[in-house]
Kinemage of the C-alpha trace (Angstrom):
@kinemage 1
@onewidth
@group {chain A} dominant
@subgroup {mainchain}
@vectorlist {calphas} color= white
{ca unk a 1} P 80.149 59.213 78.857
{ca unk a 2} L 84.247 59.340 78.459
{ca unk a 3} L 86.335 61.442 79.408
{ca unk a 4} L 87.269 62.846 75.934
{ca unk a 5} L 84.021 63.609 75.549
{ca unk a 6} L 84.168 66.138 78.555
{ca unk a 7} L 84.762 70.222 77.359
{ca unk a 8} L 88.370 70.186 76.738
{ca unk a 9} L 88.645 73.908 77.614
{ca unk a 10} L 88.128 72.373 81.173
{ca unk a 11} L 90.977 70.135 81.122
{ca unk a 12} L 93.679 72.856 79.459
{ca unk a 13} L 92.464 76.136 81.463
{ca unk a 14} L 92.059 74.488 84.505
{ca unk a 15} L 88.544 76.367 84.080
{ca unk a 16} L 86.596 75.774 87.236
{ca unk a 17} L 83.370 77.759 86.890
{ca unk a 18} L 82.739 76.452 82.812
{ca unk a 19} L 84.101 72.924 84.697
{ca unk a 20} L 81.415 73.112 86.942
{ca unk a 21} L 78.765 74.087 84.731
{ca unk a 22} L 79.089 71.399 82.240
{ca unk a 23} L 79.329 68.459 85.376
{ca unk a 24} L 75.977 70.154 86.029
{ca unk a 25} L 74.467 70.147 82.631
{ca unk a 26} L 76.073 66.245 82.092
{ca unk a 27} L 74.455 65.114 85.569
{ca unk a 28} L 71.172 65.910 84.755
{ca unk a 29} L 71.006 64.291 81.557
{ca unk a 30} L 72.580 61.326 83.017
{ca unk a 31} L 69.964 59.062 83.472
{ca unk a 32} L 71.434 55.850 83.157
{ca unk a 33} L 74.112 56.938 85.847
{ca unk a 34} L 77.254 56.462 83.148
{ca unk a 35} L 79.045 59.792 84.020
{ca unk a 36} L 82.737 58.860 84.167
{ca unk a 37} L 84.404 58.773 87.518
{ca unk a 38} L 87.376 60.813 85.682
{ca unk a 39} L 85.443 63.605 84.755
{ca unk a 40} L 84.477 64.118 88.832
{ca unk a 41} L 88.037 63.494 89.570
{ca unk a 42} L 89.130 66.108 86.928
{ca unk a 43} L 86.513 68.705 88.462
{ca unk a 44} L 87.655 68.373 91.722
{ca unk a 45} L 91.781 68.253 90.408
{ca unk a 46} L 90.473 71.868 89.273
{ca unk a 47} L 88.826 72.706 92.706
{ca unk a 48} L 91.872 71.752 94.044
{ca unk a 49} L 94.526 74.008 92.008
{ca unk a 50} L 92.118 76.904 92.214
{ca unk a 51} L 91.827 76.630 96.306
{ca unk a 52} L 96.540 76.588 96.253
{ca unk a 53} L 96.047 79.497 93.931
{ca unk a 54} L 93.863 81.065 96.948
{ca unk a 55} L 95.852 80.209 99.616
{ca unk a 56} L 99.247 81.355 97.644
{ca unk a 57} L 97.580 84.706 96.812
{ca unk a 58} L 96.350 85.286 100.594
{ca unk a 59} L 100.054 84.159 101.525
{ca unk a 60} L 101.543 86.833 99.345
{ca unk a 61} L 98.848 89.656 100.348
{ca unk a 62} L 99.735 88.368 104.386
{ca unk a 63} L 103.624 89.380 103.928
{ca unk a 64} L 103.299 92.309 101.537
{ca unk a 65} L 100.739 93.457 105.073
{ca unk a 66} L 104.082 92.412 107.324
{ca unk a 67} L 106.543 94.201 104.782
{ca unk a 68} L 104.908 96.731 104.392
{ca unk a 69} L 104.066 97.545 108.243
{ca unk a 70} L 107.928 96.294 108.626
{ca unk a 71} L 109.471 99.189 106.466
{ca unk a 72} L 106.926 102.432 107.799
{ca unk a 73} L 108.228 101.069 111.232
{ca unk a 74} L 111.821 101.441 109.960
{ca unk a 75} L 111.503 105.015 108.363
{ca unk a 76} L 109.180 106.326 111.312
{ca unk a 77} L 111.948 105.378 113.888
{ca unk a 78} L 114.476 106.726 112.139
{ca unk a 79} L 116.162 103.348 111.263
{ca unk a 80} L 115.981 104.596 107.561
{ca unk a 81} L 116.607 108.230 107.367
{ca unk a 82} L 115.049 110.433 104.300
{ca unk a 83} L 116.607 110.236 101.334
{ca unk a 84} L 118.236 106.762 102.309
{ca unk a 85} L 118.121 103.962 100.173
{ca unk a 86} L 115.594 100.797 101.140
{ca unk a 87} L 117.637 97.853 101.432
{ca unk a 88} L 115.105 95.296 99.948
{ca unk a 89} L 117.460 92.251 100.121
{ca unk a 90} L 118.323 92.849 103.525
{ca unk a 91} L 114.550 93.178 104.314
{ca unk a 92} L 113.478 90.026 102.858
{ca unk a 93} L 116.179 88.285 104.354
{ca unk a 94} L 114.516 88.972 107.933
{ca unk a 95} L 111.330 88.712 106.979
{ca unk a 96} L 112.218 85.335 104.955
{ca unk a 97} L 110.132 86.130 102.063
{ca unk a 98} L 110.386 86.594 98.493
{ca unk a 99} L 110.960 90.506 96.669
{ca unk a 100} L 107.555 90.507 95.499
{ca unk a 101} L 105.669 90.998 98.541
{ca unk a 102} L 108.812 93.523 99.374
{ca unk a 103} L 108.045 95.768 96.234
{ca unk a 104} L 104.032 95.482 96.690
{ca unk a 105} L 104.654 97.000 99.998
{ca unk a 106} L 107.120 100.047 98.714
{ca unk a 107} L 104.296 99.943 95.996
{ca unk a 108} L 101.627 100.741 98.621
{ca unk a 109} L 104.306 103.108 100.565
{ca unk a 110} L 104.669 104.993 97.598
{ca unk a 111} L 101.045 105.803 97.350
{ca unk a 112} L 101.178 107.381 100.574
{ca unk a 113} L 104.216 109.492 99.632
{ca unk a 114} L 106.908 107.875 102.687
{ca unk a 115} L 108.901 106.609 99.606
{ca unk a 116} L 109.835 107.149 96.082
{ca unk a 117} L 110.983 104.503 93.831
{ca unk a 118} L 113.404 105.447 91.161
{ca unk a 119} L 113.287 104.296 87.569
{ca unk a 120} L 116.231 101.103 87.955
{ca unk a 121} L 117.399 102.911 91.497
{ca unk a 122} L 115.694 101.263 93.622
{ca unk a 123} L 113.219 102.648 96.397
{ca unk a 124} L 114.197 105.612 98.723
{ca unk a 125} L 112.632 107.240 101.577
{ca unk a 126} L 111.285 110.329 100.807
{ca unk a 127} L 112.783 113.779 102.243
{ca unk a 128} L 110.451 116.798 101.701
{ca unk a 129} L 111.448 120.509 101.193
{ca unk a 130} L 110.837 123.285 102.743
{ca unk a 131} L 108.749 124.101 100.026
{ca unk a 132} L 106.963 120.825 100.231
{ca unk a 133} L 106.475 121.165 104.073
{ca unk a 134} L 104.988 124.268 104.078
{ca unk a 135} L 102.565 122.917 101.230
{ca unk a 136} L 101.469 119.559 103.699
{ca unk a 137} L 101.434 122.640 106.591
{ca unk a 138} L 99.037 124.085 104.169
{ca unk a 139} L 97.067 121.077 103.661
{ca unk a 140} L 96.968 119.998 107.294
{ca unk a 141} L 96.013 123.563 108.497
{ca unk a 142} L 92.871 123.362 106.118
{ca unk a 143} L 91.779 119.952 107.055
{ca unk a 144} L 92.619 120.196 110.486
{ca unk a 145} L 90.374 123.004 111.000
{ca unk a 146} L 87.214 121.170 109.160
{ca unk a 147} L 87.907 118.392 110.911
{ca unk a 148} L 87.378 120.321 114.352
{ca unk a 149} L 84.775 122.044 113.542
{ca unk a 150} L 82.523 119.118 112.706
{ca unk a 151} L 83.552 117.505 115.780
{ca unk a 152} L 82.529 120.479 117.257
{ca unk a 153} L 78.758 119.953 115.989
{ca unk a 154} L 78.739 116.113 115.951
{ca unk a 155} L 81.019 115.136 119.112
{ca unk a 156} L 79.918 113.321 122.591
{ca unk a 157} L 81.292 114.289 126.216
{ca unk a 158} L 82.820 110.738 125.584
{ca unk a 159} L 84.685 111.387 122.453
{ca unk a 160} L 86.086 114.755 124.046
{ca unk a 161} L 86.892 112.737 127.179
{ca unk a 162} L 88.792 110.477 124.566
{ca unk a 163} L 90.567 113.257 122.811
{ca unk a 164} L 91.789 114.783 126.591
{ca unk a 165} L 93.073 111.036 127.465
{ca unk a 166} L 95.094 110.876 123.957
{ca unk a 167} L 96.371 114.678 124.873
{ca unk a 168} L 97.534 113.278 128.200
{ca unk a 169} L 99.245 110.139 126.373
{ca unk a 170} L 101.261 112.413 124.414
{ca unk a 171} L 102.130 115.113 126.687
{ca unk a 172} L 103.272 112.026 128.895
{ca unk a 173} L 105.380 111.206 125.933
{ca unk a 174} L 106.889 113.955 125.455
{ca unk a 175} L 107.835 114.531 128.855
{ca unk a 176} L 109.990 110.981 129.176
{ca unk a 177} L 111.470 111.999 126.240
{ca unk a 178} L 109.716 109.346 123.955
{ca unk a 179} L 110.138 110.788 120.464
{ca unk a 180} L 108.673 108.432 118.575
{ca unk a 181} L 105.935 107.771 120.970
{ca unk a 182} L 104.831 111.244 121.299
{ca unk a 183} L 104.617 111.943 117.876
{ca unk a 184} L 102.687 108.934 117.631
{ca unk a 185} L 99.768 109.464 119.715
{ca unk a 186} L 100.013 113.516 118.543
{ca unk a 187} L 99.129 111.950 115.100
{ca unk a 188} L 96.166 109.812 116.668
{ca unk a 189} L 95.188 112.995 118.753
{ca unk a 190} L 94.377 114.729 115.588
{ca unk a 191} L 92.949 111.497 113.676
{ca unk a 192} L 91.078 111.049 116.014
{ca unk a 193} L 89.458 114.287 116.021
{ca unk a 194} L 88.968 113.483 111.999
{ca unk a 195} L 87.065 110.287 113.009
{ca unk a 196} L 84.576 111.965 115.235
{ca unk a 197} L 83.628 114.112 112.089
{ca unk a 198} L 82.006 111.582 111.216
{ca unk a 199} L 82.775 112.283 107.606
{ca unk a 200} L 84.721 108.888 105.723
{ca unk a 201} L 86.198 111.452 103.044
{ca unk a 202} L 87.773 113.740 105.219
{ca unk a 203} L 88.989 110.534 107.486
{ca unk a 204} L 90.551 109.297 104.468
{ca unk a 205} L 92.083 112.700 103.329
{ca unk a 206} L 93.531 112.913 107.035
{ca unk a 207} L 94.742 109.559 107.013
{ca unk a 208} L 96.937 110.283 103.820
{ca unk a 209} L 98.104 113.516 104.740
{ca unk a 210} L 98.881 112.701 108.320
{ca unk a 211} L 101.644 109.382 107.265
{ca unk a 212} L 103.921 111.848 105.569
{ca unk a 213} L 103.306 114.555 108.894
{ca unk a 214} L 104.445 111.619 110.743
{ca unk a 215} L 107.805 111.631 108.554
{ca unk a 216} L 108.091 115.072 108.619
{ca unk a 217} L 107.863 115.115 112.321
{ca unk a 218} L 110.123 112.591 113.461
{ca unk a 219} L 112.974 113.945 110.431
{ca unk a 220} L 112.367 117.761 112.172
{ca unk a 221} L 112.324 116.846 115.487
{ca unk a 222} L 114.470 118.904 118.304
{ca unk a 223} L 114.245 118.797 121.556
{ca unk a 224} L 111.659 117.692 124.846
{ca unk a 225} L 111.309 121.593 125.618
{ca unk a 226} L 110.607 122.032 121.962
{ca unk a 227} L 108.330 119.146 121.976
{ca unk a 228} L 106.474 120.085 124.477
{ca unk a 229} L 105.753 123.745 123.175
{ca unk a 230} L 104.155 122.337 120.126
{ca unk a 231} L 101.492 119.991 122.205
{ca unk a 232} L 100.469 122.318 124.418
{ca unk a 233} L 97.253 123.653 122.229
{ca unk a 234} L 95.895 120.075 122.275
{ca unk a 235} L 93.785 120.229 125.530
{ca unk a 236} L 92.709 124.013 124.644
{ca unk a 237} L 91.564 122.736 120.880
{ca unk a 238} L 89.331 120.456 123.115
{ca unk a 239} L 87.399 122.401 125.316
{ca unk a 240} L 87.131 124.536 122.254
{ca unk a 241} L 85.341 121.925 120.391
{ca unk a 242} L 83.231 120.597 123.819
{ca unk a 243} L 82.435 124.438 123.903
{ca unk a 244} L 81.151 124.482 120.419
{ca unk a 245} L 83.915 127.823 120.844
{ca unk a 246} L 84.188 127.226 116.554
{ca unk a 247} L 86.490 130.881 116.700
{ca unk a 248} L 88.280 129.894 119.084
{ca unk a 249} L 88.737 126.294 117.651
{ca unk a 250} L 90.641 128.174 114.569
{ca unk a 251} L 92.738 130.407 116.275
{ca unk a 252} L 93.859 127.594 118.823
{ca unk a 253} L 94.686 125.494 114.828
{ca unk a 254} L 96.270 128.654 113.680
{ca unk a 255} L 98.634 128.878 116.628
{ca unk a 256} L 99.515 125.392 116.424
{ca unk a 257} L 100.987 124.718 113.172
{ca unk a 258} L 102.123 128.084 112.155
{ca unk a 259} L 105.235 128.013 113.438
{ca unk a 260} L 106.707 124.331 112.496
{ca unk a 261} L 105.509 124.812 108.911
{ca unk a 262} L 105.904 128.181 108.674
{ca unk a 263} L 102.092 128.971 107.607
{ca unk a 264} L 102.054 131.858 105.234
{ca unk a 265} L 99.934 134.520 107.056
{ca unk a 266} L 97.876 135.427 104.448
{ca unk a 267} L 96.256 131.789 104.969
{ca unk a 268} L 95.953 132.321 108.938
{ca unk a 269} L 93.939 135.717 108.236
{ca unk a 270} L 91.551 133.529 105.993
{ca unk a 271} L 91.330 130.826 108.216
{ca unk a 272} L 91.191 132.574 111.695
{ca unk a 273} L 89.197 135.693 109.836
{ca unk a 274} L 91.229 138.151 112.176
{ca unk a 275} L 93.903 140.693 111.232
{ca unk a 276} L 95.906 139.745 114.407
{ca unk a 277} L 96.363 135.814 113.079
{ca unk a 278} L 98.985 137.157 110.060
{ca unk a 279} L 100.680 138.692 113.087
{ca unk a 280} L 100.866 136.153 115.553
């Protein structure tokens, strides 16, 4: 058996799997042991390209990963402010990889709403609104508020011992002065809280929702005094939830958020279900 008798879509495509199959089928007819050496050295030429493809495609996915991570460092400190252009070649420079894994990442940052990429203008970080904050206010009030009441019903002393160590964390923060830090762990307080729901949806949701609270926070951000006002409901919000307290659990929310985003009150008299809420 010659080699030009071997399945010549094998030797143009480089087609492993159909390669494989047809070694297969020719071995077991090969009684009189005449298989050609080539056509094992061709299958395993194939094996061979396919495994660099592999490794070149898990290369590629590894740096997109570092860009990626590299950049939402760089807007969440500040080193990019919103509305600032990304500088990609600069980026890949320091990285010392190609532009591909570089737009795969603003691809992914995109999806998460930290950046918008502009038709031949290259990728900028995004800067919200008013409007547009008091919409993810909106959406974070709502979730928030599920979030803590199913921890509430499905939590452990342990997870609420958890939550009061992160509230520590980031009242320690925010007393050194440690912007980034204490916004940070105040966006792991409350995804945390999302976690012990227990509910992957709503984790996910949260997840989303809380990378562009984390832009919105750092871009809005004032003073420690100021900083420290807006923490102070964590550890309440907890004993709420250890207390199953779910009314007090809203309110606690309500007061919260409603002043950063500006919360219209109509929504904290349907979330808190008091008339004193669209007052406070």
């Amino acid at each position: 058996m010659l080699i030009k008798n071997f399945p010549q879509k094998c030797i143009k495509q480089g087609n492993k799997t159909y390669a494989k199959k047809k070694l297969s089928i020719a071995c077991k007819m090969d009684t009189k042991n005449e298989i050609d050496l080539t056509i094992i050295m061709l299958y395993t030429n194939i094996s061979k390209q396919h495994a660099k493809k592999g490794r070149r495609c898990l290369t590629i996915s590894s740096q997109s990963a570092t860009a990626y991570q590299q950049i939402k460092d760089m807007i969440f400190r500040m080193e990019l402010l919103p509305g600032a252009r990304i500088p990609e070649l600069q980026i890949s420079a320091k990285l010392s990889i190609s532009r591909t894994p570089i737009h795969d990442a603003l691809r992914r940052l995109e999806s998460e709403g930290l950046v918008i990429i502009g038709h031949n203008r290259g990728a900028t970080v995004a800067c919200f609104t008013d409007d547009e904050i008091r919409e993810i206010g909106a959406i974070r009030l709502s979730q928030d508020i599920l979030s803590a009441q199913l921890a509430a019903y499905y939590g452990s002393a342990s997870d609420f011992d958890a939550l009061d160590h992160l509230a520590d964390d980031c009242e320690m923060a925010a007393a050194k002065g440690d912007i980034y830090g204490r916004i940070r762990t105040d966006c792991d307080f409350h995804l945390a809280i999302s976690k012990i729901s227990g509910n992957s949806h709503l984790i996910n949701q949260q997840y989303a929702v809380y990378q562009q609270i984390h832009l919105v926070q750092v871009s809005k951000y004032t003073d420690i005094e100021h900083s420290l006002l807006q923490i102070h409901h964590h550890k309440p919000i907890v004993l709420a939830m250890r207390d199953g307290n779910l009314e007090d659990v809203r309110a606690l929310i309500c007061q919260h958020i409603k002043d950063f985003y500006h919360i219209d009150p109509y929504l904290l008299k349907c979330y808190d279900g008091t008339s004193q809420s669209a007052n406070l």
